[in-house]
C-alpha positions in Angstrom: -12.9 0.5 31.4 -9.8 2.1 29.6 -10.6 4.9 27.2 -8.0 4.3 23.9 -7.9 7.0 21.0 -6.6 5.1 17.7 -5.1 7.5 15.2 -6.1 6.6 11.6 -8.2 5.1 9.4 -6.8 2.1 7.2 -6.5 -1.6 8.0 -4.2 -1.2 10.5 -6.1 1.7 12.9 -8.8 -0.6 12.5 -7.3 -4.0 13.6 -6.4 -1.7 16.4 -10.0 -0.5 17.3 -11.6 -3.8 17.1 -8.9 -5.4 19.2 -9.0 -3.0 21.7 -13.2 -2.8 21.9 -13.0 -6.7 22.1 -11.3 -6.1 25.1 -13.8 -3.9 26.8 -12.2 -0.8 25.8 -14.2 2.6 25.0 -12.5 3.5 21.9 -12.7 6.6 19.5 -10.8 6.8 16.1 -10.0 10.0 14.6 -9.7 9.6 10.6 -8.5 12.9 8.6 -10.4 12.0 5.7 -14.3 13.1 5.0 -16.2 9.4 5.4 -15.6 9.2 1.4 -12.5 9.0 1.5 -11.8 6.8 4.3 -9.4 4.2 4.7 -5.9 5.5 3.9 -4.1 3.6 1.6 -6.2 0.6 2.5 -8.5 1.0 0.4 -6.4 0.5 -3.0 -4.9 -2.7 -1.5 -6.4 -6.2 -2.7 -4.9 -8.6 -1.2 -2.3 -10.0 2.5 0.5 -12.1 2.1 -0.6 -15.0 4.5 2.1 -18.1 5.9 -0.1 -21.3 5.7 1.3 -24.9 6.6 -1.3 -26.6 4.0 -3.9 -25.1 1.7 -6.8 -23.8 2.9 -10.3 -22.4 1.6 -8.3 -19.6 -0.7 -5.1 -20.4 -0.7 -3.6 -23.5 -2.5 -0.5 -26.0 -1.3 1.4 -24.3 1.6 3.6 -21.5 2.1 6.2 -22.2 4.9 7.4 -20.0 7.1 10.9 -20.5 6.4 10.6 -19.8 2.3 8.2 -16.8 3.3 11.1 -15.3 5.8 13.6 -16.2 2.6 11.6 -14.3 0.6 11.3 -11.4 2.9 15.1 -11.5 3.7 16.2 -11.7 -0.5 14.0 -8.3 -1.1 15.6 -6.6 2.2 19.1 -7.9 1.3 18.8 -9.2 4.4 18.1 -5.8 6.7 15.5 -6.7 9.0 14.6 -7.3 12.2 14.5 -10.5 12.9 12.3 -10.8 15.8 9.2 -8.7 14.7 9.9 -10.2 11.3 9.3 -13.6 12.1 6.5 -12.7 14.7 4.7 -10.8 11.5 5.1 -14.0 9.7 4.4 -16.7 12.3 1.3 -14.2 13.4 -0.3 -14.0 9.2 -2.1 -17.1 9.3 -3.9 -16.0 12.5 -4.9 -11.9 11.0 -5.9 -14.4 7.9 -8.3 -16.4 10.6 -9.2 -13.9 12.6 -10.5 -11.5 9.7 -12.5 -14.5 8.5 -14.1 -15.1 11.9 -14.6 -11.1 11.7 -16.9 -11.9 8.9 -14.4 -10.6 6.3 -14.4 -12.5 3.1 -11.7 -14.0 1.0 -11.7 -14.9 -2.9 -10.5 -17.7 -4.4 -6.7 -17.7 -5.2 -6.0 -16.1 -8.9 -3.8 -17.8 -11.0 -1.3 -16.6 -13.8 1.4 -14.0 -14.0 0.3 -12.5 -10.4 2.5 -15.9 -9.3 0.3 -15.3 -6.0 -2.0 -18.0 -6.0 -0.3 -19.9 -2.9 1.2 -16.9 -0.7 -1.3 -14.0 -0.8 -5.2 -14.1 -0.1 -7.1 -11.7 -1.7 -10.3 -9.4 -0.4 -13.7 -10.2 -1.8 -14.6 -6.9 -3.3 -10.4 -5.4 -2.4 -9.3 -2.8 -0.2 -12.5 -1.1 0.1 -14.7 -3.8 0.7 -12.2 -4.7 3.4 -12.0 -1.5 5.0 -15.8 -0.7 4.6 -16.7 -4.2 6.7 -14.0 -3.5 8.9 -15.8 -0.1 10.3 -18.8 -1.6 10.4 -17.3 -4.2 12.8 -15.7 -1.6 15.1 -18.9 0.5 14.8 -20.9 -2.3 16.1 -18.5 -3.0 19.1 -19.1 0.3 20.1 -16.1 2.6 18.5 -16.8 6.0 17.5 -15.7 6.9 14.8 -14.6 11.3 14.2 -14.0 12.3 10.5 -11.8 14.7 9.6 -10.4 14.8 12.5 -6.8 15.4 12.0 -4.0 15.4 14.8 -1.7 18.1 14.8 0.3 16.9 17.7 1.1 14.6 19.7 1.9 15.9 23.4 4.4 13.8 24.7 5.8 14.4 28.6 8.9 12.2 29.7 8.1 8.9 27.7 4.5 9.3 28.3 1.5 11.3 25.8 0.0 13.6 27.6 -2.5 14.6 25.0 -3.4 15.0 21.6 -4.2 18.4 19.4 -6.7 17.3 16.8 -8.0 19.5 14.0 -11.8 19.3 14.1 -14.2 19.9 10.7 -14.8 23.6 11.9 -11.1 24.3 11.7 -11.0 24.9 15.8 -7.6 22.8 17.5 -9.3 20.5 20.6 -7.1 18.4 22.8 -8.0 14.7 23.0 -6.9 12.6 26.4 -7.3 9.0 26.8 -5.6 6.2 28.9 -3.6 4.8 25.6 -2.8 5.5 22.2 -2.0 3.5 19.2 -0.7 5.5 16.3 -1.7 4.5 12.8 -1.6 7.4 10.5 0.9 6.3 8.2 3.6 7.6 6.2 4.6 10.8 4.6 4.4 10.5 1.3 1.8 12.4 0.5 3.7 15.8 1.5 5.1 16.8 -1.0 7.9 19.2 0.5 9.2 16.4 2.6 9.2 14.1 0.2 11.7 17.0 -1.8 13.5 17.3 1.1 14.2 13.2 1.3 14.5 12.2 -2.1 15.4 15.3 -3.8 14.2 17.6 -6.5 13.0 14.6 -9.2 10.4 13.8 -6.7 8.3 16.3 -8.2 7.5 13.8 -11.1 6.4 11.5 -8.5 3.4 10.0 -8.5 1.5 9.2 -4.9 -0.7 5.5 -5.7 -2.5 6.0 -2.3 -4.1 8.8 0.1 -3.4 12.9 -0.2 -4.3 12.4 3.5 -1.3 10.7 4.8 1.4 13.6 5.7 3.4 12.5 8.1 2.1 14.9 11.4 1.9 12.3 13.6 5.1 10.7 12.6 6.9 14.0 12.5 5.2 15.0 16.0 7.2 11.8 17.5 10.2 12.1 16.3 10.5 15.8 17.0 10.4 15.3 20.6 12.5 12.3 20.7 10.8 8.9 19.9 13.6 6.2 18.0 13.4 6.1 14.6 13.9 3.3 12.5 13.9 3.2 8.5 15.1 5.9 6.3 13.5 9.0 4.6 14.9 8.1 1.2 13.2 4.2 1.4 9.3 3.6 0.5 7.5 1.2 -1.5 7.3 2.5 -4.8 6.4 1.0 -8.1 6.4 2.2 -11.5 2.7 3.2 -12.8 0.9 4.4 -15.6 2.4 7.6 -16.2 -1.1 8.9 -17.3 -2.2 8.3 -13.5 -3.2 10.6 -11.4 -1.7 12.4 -8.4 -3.2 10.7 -5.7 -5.2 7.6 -5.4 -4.4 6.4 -8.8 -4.4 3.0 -6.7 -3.3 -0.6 -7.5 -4.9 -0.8 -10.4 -2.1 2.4 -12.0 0.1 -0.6 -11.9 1.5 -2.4 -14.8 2.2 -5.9 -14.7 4.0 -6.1 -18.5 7.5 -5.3 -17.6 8.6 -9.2 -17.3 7.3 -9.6 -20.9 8.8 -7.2 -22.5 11.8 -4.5 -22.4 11.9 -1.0 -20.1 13.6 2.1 -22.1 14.5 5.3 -21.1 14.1 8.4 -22.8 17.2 7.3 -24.3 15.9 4.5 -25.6 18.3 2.3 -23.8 17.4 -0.6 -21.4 18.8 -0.1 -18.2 18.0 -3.7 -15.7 16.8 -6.9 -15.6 13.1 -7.3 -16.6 13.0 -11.1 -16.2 14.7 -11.1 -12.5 12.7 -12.6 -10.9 8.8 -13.3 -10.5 7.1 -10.0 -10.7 5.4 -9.6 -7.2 8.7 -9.8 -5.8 10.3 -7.6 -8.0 8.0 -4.7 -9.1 8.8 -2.9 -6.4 12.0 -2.3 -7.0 10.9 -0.7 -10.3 9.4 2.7 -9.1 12.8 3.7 -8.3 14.7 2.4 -11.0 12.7 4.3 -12.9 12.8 6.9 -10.8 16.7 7.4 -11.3 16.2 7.5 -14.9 16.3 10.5 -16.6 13.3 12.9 -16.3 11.8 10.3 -14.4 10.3 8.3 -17.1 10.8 4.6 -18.4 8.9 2.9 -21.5 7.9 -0.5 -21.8 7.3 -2.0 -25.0 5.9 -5.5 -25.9 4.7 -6.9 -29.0 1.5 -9.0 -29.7 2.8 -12.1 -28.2 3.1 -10.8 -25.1 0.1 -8.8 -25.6 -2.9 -11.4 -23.1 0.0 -12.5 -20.6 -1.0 -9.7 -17.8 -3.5 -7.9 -16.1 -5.2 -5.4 -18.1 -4.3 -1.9 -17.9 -7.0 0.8 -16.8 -5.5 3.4 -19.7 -5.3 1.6 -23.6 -1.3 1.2 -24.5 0.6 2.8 -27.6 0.2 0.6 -30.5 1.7 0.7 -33.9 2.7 -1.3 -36.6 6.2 -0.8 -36.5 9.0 -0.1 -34.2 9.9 3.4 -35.7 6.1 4.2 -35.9 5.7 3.3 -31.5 9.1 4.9 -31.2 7.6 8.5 -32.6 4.2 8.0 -30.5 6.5 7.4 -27.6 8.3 10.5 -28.5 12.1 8.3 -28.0 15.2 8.5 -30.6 14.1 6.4 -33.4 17.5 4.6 -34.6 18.4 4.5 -30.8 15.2 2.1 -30.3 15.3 0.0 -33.2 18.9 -0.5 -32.5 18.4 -1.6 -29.1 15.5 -3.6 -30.1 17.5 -5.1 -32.5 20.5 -6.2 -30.4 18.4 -7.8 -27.5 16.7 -10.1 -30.2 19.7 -10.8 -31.1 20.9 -12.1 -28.2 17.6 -13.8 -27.1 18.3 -17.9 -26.9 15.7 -19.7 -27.1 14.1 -21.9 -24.6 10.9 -23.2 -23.1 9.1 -19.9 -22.5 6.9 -20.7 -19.0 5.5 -17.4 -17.2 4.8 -19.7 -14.5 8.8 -20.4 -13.5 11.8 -19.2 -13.7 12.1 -20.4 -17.2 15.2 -20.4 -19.2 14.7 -18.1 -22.0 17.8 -15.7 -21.7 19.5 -12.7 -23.2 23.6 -13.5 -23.4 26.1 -11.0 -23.9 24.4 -7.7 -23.7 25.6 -5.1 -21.0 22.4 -5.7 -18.9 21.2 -9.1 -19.7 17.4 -10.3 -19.3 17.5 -13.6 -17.0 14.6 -15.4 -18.1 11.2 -14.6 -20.1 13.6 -13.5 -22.8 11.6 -13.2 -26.5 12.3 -11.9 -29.3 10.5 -8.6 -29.7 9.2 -9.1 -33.5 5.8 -9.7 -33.6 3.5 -6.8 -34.2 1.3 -4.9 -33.8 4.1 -3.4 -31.1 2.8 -1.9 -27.6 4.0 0.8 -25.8 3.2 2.3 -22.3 5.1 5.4 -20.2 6.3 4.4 -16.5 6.3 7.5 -13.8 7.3 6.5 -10.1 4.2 5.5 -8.2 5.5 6.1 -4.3 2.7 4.0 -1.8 4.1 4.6 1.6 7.5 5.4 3.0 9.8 3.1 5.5 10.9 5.9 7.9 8.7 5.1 11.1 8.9 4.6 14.8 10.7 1.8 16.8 8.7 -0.9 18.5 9.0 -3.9 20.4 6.7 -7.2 19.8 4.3 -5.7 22.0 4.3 -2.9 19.2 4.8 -0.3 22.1 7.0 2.5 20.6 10.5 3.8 22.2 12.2 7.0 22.9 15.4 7.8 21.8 17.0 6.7 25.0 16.1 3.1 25.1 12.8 3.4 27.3 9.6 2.4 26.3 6.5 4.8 26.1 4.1 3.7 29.0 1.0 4.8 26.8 2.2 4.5 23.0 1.6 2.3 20.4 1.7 2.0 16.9 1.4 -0.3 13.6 1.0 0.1 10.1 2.9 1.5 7.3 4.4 4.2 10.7 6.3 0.3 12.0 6.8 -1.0 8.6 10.3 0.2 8.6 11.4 -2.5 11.8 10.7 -5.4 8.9 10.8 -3.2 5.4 14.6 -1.9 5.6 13.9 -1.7 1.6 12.4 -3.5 -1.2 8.9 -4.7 -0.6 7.0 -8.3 -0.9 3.9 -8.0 -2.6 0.9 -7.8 0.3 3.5 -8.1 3.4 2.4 -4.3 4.0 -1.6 -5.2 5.4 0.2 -8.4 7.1 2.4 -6.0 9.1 -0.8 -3.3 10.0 -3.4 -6.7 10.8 -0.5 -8.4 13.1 0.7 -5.2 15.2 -2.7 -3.5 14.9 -4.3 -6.3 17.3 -0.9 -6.7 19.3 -1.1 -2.4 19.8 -5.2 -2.6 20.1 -4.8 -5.3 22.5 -2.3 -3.5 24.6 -3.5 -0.6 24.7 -6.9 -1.7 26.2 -4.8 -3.4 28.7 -2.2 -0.5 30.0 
């Protein structure tokens, strides 16, 4: 019986632990979090973006592989690795199967502006639910499980781990051995002096959607002593949230779904992209840092009463006024400078079939930055407002691996014991950009290929 130590706690370190238990593994996985607060970002997720040839219990029509891989290749601008990107793909609709066999459930598609309906299934109960079944299945296979247990180090020796140094509750440093490891802590975007260090000094008016917990140790641990990186500090998936959220594990539901319906300002008051680009779940993640490379940080959508029912609810009540110049002051934005932008994108609004659904063709024409389709005159009130901050939810920078998702040192060789998954490989398929659920499809397909090979070193 091999003896594998699984480092984390989300979806991913999990896949791992039940993959590797099922194969007669003695497994332990070390969490940093208290029990509460378990599950890394995991737990704010809702839903997997699953390849299916023809519909099935949750998911309507089909969603072929080669429209999913275009989608995945327009939102990297075509940076990706084409092998473990097509293997995450082709490999979705098993996770999907294999989680239901688990005895996870799925919900019944939702419709509207999401647009998600045939590509991603959603979590009965989200993240949590998920995450809280998933322990329970590892528990009953036989993995321990050690809270706040948080490694320090990772002792690597030629392009092997020797050990690891773990943090224990009482604050003493124990080494850990095993047979294998599969690393699964995530990112580092939850420490806060690296993030300065990668994205400058404006990333102190970032906001972090998921865990305090994930700092990057392990991740930094490997590539100190000479594991490959892939990915770059500066890349993440980031999305621009409710700027009255908080720190940490504001969550998914920080997000706001309104900018396709409306216009984005900065404290300006001047537009500055595309709103309508495209259909919003492949496209809000670019929005974290456009707004992010605004000024002080800040962006402000405003909608009017049309628009008002055509997206998800927010957690925190909008600005609303009567007027423009009246949302404008509640905004604290430049008055004349808002009703005058305001004014020149109605004016260029043509109308056409307006259709949340499509692409429709309701368009801007001759502005400086253009809106390419949901285009409405802004005109109807009472008028709503609500404050954008960037909400980082993991970073890209991570570790090279192979379809066997066994990480590699700097000088080409594999690591005979090593292997990871999660947000610490998302950077061999995420060069930037992001596809709406693609992140849990990465951690479910390489956290059984890393659980499964680690059992079997």
């Amino acid at each position: 019986m091999k003896n594998v130590i699984v480092i984390g706690g989300g979806n991913a370190a999990l896949c791992a632990a039940i993959s590797a238990a099922d194969e007669g593994a003695k497994v332990i996985l070390l969490e940093s979090s208290p029990k509460l607060w378990r599950g890394g970002n995991s737990q704010h997720t809702r839903n997997m973006r699953v390849y299916h040839p023809t519909p099935t219990a949750t998911l309507v029509d089909s969603y072929p592989l080669e429209e999913y891989y275009e989608d995945l290749l327009k939102v990297t601008k075509n940076e990706t690795n084409e092998e473990l990107a097509k293997l995450t793909l082709k490999s979705s609709l098993d996770v999907y199967t294999w989680m239901i066999e688990k005895g996870i459930y799925f919900q019944p598609s939702l419709k509207g502006t999401l647009s998600l309906s045939r590509t991603n299934a959603f979590f009965l109960g989200g993240g949590k639910t998920l995450v809280n079944r998933e322990y329970q299945i590892a528990i009953d296979l036989g993995v321990e499980v050690l809270y706040e247990h948080e490694v320090l180090n990772v002792k690597l020796k030629d392009n092997e781990v020797e050990f690891l140094e773990v943090k224990i509750p009482n604050g003493d440093i124990k080494k850990f051995k095993a047979d294998a490891y599969v690393a699964a802590s995530g990112g580092f975007e939850s420490n806060r002096e690296w993030l300065r260090e990668a994205w400058g000094e404006h990333s102190k008016n970032f906001l972090i959607r998921g865990t305090k917990f994930n700092q990057g140790k392990v991740l930094k641990s490997l590539l100190d002593q000479g594991v490959q990186k892939v990915g770059k500090e500066e890349q993440g998936h980031a999305v621009a949230v409710d700027g009255r959220a908080p720190l940490y594990d504001g969550g998914i539901v920080t997000r706001l779904d309104c900018v396709p319906f409306g216009v984005v300002l900065n404290d300006e008051g001047k537009r500055f992209y595309d709103e309508g680009e495209d259909f919003w779940p492949k496209r809000y993640a670019i929005w974290g840092r456009l707004v992010a490379s605004q000024i002080n940080q800040v962006g402000h959508v405003i909608i009017d009463s049309k628009s008002f029912d055509l997206f998800m609810p927010s957690v925190f009540e909008p600005t609303k006024a009567d007027t423009l110049e009246e949302l404008a002051k509640k905004l604290a934005l430049p008055i004349e400078q808002v009703k005058k932008t305001i004014s020149e994108f109605n004016s260029a609004v043509v109308d056409g079939d307006f259709d949340l659904t499509k692409l429709d063709d309701c368009v801007t024409k001759g502005l400086e930055v253009n809106k390419t389709h949901w285009a409405r005159r802004i005109d109807t009130p009472p008028y709503y407002g609500y404050t954008l901050r960037p909400g980082v939810t993991f970073t890209y920078l991570g570790v090279k691996i192979d379809k066997d998702a066994r990480v590699y040192m700097e000088d080409g060789k594999p690591m005979t014991n090593l292997f990871a998954t999660g947000e610490m490989v998302a950077g061999n398929i995420l060069s930037q950009g992001y596809l709406a659920g693609i992140g849990m499809t990465i951690g479910g397909v390489f956290g059984r290929i890393a659980g499964k090979g680690a059992a079997n070193v």
